[in-house]
PQR file of N, CA, C, O and H, with PARSE charges and radii, in Angstrom:
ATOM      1  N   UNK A   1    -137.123 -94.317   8.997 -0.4000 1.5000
ATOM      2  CA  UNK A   1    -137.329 -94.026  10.395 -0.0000 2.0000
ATOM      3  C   UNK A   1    -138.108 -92.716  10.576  0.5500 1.7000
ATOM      4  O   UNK A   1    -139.085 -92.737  11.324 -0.5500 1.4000
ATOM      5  N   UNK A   2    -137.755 -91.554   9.944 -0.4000 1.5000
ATOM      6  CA  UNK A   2    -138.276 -90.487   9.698 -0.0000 2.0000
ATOM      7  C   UNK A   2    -139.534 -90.318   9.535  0.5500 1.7000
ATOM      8  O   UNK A   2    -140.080 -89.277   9.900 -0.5500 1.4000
ATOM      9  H   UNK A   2    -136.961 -91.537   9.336  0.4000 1.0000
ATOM     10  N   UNK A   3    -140.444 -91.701   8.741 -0.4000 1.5000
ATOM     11  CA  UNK A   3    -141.390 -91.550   7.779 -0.0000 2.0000
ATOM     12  C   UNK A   3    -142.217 -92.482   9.409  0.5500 1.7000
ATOM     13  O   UNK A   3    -143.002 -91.771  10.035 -0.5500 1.4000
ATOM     14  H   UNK A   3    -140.000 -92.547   8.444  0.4000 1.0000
ATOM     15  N   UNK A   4    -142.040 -93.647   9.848 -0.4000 1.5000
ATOM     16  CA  UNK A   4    -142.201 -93.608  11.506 -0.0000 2.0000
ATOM     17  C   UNK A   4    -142.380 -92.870  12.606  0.5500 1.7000
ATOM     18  O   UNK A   4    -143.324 -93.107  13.359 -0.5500 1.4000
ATOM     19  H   UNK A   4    -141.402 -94.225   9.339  0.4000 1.0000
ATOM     20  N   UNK A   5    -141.802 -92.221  12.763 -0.4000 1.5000
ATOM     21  CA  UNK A   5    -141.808 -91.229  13.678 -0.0000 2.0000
ATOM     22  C   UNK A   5    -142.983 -89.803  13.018  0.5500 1.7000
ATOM     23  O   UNK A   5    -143.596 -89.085  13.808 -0.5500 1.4000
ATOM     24  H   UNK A   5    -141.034 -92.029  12.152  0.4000 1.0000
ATOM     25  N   UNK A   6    -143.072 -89.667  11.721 -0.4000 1.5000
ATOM     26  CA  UNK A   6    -144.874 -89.292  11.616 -0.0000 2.0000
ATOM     27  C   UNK A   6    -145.873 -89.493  11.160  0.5500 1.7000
ATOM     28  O   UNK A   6    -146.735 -88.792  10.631 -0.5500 1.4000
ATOM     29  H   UNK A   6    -142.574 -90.251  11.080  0.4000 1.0000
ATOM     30  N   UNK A   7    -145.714 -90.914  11.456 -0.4000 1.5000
ATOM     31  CA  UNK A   7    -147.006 -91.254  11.630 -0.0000 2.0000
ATOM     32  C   UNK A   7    -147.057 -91.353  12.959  0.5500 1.7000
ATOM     33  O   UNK A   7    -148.112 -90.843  13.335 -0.5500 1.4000
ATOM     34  H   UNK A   7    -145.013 -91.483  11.886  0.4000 1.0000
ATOM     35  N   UNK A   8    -146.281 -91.861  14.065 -0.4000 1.5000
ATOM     36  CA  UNK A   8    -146.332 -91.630  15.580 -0.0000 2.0000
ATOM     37  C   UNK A   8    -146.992 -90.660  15.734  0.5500 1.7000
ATOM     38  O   UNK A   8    -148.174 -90.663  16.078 -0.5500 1.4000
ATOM     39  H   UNK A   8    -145.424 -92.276  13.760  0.4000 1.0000
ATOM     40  N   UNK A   9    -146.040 -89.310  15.405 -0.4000 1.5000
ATOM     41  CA  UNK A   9    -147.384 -87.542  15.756 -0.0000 2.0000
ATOM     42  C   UNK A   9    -148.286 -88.012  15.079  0.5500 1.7000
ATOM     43  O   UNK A   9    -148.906 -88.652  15.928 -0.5500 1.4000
ATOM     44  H   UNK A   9    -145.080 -89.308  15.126  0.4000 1.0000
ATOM     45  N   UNK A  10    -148.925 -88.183  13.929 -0.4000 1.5000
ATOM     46  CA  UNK A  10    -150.107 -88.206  13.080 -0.0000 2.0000
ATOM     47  C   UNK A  10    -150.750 -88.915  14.084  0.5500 1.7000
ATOM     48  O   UNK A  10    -151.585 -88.129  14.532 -0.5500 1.4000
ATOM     49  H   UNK A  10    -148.422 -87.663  13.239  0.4000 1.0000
ATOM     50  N   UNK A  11    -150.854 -90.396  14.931 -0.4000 1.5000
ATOM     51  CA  UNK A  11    -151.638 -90.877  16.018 -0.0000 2.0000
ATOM     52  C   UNK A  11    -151.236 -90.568  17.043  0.5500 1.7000
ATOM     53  O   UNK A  11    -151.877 -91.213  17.872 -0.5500 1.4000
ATOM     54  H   UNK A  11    -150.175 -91.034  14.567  0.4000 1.0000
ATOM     55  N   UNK A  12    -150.427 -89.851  17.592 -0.4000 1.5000
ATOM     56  CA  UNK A  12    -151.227 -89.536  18.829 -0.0000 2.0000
ATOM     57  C   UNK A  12    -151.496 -87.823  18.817  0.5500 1.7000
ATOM     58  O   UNK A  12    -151.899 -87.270  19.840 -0.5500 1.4000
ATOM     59  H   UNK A  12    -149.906 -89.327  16.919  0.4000 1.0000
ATOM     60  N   UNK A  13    -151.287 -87.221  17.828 -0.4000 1.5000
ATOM     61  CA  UNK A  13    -152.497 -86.031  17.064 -0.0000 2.0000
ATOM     62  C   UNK A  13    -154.086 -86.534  17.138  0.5500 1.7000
ATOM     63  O   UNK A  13    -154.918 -85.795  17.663 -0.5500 1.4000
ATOM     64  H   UNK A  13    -150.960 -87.670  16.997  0.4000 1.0000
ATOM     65  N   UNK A  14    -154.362 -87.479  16.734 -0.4000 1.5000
ATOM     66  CA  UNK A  14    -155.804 -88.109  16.725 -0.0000 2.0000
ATOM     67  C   UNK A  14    -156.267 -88.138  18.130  0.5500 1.7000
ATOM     68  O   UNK A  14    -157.268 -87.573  18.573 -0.5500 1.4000
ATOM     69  H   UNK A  14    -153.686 -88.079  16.308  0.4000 1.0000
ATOM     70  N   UNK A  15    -155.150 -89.093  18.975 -0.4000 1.5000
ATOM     71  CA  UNK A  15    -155.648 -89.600  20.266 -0.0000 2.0000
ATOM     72  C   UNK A  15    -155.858 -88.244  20.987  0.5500 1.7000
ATOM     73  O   UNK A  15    -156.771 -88.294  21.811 -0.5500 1.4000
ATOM     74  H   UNK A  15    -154.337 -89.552  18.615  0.4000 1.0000
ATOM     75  N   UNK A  16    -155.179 -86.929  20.869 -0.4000 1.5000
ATOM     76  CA  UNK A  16    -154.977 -86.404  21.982 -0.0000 2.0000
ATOM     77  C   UNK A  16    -156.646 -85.380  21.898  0.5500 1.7000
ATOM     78  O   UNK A  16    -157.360 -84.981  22.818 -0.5500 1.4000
ATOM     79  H   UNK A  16    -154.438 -86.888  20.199  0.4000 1.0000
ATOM     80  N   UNK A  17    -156.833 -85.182  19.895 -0.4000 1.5000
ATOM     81  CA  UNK A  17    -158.088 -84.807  19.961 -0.0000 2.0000
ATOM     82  C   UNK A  17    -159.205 -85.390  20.538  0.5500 1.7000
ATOM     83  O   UNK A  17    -160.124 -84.742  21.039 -0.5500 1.4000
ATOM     84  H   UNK A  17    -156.253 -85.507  19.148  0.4000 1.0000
ATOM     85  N   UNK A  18    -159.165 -86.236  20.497 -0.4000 1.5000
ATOM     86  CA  UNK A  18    -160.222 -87.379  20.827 -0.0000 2.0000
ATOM     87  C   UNK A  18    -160.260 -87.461  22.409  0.5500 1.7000
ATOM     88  O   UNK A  18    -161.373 -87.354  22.923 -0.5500 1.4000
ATOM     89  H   UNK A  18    -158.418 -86.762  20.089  0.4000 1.0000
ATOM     90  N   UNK A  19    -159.409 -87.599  23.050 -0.4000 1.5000
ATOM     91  CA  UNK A  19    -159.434 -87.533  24.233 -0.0000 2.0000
ATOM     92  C   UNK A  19    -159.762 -86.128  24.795  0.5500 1.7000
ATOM     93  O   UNK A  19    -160.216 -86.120  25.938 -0.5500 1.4000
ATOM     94  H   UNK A  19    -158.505 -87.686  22.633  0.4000 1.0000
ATOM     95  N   UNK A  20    -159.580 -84.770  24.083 -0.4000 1.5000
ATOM     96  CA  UNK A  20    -160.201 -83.626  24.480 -0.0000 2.0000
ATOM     97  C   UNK A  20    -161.638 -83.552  24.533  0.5500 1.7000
ATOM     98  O   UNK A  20    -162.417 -83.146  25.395 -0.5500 1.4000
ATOM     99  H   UNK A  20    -159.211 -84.777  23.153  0.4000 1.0000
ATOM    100  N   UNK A  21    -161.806 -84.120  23.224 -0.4000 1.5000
ATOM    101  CA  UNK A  21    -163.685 -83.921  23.266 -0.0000 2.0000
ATOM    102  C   UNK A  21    -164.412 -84.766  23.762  0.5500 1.7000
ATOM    103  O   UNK A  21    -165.617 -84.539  23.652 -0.5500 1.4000
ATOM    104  H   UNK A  21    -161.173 -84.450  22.524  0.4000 1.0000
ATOM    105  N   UNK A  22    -164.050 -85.864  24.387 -0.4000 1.5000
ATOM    106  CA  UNK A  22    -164.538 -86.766  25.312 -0.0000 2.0000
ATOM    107  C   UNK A  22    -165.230 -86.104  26.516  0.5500 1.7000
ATOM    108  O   UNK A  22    -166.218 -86.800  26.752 -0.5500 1.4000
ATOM    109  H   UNK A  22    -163.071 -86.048  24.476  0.4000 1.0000
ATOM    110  N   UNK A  23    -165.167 -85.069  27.398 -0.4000 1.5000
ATOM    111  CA  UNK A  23    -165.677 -84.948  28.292 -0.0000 2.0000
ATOM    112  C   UNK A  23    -166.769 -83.909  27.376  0.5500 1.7000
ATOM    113  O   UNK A  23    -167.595 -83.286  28.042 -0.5500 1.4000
ATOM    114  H   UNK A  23    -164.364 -84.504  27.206  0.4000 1.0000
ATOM    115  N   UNK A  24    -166.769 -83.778  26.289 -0.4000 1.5000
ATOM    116  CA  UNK A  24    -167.420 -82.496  25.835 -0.0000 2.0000
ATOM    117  C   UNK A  24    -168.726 -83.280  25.439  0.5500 1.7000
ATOM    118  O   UNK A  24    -169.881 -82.905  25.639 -0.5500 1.4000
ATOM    119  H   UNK A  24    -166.098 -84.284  25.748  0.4000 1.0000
ATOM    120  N   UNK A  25    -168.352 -84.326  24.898 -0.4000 1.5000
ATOM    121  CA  UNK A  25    -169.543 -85.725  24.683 -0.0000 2.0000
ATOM    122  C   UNK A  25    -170.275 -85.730  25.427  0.5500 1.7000
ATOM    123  O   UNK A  25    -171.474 -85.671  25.153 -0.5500 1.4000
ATOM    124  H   UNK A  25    -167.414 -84.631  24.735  0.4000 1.0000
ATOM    125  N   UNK A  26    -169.763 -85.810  26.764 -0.4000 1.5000
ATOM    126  CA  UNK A  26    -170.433 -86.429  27.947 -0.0000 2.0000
ATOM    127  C   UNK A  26    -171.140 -85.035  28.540  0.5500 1.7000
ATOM    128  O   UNK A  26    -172.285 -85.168  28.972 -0.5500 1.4000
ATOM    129  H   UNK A  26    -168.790 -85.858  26.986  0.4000 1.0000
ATOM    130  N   UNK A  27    -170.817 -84.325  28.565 -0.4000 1.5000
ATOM    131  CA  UNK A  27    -171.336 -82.775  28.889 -0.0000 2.0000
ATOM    132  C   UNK A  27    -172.542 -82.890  28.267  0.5500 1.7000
ATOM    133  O   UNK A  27    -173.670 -83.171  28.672 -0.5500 1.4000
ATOM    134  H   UNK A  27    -169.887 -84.217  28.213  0.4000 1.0000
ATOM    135  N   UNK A  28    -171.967 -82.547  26.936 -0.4000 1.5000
ATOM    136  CA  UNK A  28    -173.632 -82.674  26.276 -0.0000 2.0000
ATOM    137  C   UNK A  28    -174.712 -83.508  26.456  0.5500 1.7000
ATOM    138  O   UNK A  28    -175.862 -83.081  26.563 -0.5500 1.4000
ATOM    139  H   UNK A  28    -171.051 -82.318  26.607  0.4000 1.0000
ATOM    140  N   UNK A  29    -174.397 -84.725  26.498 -0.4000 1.5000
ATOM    141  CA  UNK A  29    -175.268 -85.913  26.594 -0.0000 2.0000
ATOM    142  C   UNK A  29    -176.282 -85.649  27.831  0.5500 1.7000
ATOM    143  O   UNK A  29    -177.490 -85.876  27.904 -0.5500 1.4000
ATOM    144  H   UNK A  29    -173.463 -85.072  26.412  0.4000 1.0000
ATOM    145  N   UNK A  30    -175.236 -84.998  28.937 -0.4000 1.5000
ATOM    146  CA  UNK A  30    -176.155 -84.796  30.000 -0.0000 2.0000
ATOM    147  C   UNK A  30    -176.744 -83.411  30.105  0.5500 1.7000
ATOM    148  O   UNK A  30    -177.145 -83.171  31.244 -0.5500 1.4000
ATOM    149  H   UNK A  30    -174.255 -84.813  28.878  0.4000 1.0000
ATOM    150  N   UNK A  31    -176.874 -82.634  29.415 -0.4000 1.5000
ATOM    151  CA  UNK A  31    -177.975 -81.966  29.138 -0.0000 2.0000
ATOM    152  C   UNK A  31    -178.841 -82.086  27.943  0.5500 1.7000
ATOM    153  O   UNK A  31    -179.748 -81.277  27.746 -0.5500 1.4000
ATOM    154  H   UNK A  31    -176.549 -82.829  28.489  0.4000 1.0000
ATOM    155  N   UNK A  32    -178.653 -82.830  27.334 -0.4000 1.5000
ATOM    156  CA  UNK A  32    -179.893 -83.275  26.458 -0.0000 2.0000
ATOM    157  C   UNK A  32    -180.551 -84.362  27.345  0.5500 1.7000
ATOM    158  O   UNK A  32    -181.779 -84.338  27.428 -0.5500 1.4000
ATOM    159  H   UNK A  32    -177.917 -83.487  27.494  0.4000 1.0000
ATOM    160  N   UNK A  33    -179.847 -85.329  28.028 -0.4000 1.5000
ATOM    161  CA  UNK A  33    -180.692 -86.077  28.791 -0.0000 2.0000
ATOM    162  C   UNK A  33    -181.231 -85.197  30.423  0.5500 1.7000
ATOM    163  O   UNK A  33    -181.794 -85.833  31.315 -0.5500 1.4000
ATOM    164  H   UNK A  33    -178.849 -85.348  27.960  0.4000 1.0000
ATOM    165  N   UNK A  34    -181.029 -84.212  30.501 -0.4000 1.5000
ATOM    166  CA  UNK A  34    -181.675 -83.364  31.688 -0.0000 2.0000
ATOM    167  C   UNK A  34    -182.992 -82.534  30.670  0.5500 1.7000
ATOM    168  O   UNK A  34    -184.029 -82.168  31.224 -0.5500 1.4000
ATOM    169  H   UNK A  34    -180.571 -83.696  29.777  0.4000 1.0000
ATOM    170  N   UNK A  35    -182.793 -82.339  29.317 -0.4000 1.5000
ATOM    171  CA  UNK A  35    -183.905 -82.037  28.883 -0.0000 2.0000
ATOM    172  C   UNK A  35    -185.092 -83.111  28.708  0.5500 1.7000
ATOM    173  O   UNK A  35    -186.296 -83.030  28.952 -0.5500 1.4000
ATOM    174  H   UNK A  35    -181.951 -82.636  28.867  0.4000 1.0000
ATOM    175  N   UNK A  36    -184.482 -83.900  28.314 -0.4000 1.5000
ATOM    176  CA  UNK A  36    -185.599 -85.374  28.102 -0.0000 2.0000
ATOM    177  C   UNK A  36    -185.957 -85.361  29.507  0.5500 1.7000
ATOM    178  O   UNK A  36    -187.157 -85.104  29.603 -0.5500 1.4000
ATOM    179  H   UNK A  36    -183.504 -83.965  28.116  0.4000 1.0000
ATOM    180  N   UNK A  37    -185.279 -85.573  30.899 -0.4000 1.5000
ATOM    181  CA  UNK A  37    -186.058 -85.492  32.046 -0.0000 2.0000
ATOM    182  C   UNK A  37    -186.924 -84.444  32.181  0.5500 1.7000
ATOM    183  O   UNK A  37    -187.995 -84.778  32.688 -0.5500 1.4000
ATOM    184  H   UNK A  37    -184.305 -85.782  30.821  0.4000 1.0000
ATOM    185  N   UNK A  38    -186.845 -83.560  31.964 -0.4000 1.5000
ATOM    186  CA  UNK A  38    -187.960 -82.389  32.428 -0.0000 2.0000
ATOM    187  C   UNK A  38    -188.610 -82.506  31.411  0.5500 1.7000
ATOM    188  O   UNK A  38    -189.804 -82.373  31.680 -0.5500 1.4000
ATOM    189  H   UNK A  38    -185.975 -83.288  31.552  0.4000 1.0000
ATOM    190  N   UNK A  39    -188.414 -82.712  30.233 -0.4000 1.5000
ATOM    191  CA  UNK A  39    -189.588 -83.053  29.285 -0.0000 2.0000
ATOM    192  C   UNK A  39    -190.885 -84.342  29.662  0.5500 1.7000
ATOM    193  O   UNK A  39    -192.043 -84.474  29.266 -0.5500 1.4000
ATOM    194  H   UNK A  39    -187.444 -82.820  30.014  0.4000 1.0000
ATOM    195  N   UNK A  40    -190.283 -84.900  30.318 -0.4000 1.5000
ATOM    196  CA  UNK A  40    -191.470 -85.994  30.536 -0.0000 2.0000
ATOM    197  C   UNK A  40    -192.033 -85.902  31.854  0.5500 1.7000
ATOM    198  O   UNK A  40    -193.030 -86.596  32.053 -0.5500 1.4000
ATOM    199  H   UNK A  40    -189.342 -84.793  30.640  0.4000 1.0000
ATOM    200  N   UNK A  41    -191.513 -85.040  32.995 -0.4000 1.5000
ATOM    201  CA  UNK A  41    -191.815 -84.127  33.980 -0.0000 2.0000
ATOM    202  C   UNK A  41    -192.982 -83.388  33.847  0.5500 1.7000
ATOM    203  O   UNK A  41    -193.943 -83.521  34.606 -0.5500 1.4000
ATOM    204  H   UNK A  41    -190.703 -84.477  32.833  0.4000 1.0000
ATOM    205  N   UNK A  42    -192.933 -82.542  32.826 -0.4000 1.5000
ATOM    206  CA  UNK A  42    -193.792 -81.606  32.614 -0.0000 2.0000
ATOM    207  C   UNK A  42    -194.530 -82.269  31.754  0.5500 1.7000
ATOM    208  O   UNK A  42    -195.386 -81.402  31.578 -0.5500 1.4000
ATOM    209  H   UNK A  42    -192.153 -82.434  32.210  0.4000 1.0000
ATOM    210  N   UNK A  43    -194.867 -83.175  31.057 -0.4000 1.5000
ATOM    211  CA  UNK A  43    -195.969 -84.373  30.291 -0.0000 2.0000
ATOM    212  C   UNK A  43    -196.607 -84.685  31.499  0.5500 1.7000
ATOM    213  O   UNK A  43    -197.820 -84.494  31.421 -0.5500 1.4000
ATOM    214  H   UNK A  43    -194.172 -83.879  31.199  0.4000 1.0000
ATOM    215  N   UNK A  44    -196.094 -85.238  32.966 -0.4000 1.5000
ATOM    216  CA  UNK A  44    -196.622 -85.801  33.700 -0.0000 2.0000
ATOM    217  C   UNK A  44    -197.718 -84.357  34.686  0.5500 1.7000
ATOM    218  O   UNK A  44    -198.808 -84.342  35.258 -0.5500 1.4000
ATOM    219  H   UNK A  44    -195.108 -85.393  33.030  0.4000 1.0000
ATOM    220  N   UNK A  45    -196.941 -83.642  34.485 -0.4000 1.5000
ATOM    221  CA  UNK A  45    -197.620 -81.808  35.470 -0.0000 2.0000
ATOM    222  C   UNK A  45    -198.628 -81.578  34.378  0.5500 1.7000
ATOM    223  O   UNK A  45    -199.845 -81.733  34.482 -0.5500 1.4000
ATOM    224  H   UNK A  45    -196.055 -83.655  34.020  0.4000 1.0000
ATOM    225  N   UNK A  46    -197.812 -81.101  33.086 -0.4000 1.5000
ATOM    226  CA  UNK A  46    -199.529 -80.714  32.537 -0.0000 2.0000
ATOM    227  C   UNK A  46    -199.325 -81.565  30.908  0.5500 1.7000
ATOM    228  O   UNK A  46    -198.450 -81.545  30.042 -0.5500 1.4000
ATOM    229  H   UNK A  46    -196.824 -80.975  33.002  0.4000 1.0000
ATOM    230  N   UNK A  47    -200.435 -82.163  31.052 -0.4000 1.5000
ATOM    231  CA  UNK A  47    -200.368 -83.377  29.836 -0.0000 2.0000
ATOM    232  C   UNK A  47    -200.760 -82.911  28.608  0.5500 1.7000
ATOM    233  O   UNK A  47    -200.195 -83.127  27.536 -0.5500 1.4000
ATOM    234  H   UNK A  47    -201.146 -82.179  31.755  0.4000 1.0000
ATOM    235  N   UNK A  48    -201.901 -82.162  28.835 -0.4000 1.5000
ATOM    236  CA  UNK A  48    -202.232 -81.269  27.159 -0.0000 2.0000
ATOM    237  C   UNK A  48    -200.645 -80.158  26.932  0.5500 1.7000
ATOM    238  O   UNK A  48    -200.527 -79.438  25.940 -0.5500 1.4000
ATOM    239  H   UNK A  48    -202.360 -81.987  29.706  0.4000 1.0000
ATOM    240  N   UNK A  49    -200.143 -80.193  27.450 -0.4000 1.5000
ATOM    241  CA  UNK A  49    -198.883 -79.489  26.774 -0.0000 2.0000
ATOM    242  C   UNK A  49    -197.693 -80.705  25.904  0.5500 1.7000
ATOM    243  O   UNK A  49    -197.229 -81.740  26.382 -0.5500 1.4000
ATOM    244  H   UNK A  49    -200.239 -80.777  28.256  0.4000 1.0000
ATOM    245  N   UNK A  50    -197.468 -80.147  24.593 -0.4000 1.5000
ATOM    246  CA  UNK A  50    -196.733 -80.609  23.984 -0.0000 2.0000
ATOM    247  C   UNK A  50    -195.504 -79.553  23.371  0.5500 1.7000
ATOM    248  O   UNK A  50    -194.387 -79.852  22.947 -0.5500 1.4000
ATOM    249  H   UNK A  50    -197.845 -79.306  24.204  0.4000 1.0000
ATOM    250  N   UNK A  51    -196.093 -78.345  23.482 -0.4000 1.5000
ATOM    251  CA  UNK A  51    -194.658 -77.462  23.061 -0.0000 2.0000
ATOM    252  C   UNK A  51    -193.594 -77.545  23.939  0.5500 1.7000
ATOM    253  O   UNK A  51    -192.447 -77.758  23.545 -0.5500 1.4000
ATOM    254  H   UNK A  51    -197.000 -78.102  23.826  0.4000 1.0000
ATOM    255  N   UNK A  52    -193.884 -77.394  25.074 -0.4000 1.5000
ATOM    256  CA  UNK A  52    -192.987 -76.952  26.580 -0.0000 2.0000
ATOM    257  C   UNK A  52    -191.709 -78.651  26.259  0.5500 1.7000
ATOM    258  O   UNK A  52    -190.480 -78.706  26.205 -0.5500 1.4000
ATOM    259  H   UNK A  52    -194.816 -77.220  25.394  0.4000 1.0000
ATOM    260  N   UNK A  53    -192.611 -79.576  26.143 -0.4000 1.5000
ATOM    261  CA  UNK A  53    -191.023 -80.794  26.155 -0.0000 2.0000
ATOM    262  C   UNK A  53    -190.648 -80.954  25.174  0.5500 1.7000
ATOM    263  O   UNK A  53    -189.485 -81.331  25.314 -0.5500 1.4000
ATOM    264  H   UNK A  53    -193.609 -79.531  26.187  0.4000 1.0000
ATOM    265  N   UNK A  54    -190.969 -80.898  23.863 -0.4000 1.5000
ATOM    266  CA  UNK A  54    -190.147 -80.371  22.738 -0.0000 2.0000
ATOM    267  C   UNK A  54    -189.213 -79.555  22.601  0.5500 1.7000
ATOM    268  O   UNK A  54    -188.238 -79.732  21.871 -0.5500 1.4000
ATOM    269  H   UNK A  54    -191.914 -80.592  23.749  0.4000 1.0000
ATOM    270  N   UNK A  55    -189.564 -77.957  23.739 -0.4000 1.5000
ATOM    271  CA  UNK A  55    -188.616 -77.295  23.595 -0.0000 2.0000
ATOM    272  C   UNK A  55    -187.747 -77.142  24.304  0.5500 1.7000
ATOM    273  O   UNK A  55    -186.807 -76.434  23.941 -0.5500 1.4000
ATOM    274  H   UNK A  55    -190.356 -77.813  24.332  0.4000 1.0000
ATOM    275  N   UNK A  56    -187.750 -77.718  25.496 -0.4000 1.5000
ATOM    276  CA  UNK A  56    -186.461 -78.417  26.754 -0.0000 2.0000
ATOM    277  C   UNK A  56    -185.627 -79.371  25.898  0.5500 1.7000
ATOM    278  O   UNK A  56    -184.437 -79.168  25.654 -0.5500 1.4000
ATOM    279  H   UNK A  56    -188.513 -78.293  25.791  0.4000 1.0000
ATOM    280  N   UNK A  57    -186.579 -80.811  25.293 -0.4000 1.5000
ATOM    281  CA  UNK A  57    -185.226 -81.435  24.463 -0.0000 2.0000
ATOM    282  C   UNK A  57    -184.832 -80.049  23.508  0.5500 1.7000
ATOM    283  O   UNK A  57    -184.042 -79.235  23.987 -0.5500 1.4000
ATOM    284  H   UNK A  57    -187.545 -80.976  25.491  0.4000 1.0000
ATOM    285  N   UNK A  58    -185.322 -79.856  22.364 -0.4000 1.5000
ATOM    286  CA  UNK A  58    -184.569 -78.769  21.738 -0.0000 2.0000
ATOM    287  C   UNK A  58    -183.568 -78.058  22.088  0.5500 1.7000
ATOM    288  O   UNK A  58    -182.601 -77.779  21.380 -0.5500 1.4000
ATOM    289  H   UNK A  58    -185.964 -80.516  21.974  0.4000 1.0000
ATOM    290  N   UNK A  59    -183.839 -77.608  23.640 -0.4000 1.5000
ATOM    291  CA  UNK A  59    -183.128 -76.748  24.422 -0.0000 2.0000
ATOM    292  C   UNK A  59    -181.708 -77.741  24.728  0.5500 1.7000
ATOM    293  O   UNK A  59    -180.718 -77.347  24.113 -0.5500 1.4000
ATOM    294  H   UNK A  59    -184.625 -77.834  24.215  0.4000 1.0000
ATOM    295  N   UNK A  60    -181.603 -78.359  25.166 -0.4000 1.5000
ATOM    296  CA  UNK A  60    -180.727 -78.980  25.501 -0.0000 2.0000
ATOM    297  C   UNK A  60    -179.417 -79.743  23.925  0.5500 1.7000
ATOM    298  O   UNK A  60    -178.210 -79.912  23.748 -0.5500 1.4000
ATOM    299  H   UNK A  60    -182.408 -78.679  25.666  0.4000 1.0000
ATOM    300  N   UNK A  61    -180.242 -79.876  23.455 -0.4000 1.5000
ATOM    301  CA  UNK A  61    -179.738 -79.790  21.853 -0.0000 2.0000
ATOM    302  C   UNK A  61    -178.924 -78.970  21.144  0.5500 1.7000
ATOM    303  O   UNK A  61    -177.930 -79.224  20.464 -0.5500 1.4000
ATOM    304  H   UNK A  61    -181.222 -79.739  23.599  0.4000 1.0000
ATOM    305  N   UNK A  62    -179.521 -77.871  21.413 -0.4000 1.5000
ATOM    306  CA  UNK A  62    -178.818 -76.307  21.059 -0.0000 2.0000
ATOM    307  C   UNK A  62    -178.223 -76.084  21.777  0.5500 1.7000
ATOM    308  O   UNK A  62    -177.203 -75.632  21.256 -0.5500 1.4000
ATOM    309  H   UNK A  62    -180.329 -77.664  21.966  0.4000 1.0000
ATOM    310  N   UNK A  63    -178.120 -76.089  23.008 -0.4000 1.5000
ATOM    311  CA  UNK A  63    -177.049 -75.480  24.298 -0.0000 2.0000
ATOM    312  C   UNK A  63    -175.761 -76.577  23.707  0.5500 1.7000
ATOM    313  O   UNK A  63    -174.813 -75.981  23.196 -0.5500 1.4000
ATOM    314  H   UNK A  63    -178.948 -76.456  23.432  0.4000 1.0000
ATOM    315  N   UNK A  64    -175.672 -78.010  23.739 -0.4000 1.5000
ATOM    316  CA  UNK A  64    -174.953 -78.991  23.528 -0.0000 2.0000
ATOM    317  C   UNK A  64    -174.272 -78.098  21.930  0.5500 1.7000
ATOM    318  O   UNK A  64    -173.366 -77.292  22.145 -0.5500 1.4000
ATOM    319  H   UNK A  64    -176.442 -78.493  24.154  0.4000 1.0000
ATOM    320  N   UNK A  65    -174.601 -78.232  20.869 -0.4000 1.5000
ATOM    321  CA  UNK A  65    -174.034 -77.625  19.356 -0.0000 2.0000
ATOM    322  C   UNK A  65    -173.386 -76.642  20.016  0.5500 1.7000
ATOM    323  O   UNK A  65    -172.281 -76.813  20.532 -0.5500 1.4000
ATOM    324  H   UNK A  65    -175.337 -78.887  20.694  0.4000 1.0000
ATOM    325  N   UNK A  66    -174.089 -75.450  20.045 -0.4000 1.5000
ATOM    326  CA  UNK A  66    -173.467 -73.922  20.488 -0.0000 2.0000
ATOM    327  C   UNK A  66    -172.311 -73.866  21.445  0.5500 1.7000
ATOM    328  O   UNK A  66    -171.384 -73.060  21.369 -0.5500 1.4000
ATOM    329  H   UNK A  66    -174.986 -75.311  19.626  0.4000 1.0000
ATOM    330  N   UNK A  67    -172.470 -74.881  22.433 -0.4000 1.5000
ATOM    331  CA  UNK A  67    -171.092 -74.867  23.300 -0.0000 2.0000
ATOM    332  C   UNK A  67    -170.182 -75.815  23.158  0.5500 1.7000
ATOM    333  O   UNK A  67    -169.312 -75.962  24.017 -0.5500 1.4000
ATOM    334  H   UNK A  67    -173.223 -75.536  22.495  0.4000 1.0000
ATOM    335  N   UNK A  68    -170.240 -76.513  22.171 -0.4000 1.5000
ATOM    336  CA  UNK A  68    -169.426 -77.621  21.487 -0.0000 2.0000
ATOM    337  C   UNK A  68    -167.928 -76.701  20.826  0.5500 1.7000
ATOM    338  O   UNK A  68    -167.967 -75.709  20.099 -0.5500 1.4000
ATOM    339  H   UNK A  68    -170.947 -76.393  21.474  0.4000 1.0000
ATOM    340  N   UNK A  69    -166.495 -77.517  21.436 -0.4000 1.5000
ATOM    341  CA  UNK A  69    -165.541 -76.756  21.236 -0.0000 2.0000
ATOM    342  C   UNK A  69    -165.067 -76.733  19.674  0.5500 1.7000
ATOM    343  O   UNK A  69    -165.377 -77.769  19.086 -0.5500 1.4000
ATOM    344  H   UNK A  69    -166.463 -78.323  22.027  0.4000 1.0000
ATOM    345  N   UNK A  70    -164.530 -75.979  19.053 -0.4000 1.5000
ATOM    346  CA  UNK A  70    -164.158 -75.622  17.760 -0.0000 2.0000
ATOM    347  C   UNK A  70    -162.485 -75.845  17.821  0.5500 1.7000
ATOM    348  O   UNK A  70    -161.795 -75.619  16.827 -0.5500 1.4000
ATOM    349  H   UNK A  70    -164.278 -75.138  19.531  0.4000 1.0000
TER
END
């Protein structure tokens, strides 16, 4: 019974992580996808530029890692 009851904590230890970083997913996602929007924004404003939306996705990439919880 003992040996039941942890593996119970052992899953819902998993679930409860998992359910923390879920909104952290979604956080990120939407600033990498707010970089991909202004990246193809600024393709459409000035078209000979290729550094500027590289470095919005990038940007949004790095902000997402760096503020990703530990």
């Amino acid at each position: 019974m003992i040996e039941q009851v942890l593996k119970n904590l052992t899953v819902q230890n998993i679930i409860d992580v998992n359910a923390a970083q879920k909104p952290f997913f979604n956080l990120a996602l939407l600033k990498i996808a707010i970089g991909v929007l202004l990246a193809i924004v600024s393709m459409v404003i000035l078209p000979g530029q290729v550094i500027l939306p590289v470095g919005l996705i990038a940007g949004g990439i790095i902000t997402a890692v760096i503020k990703r919880p530990r």
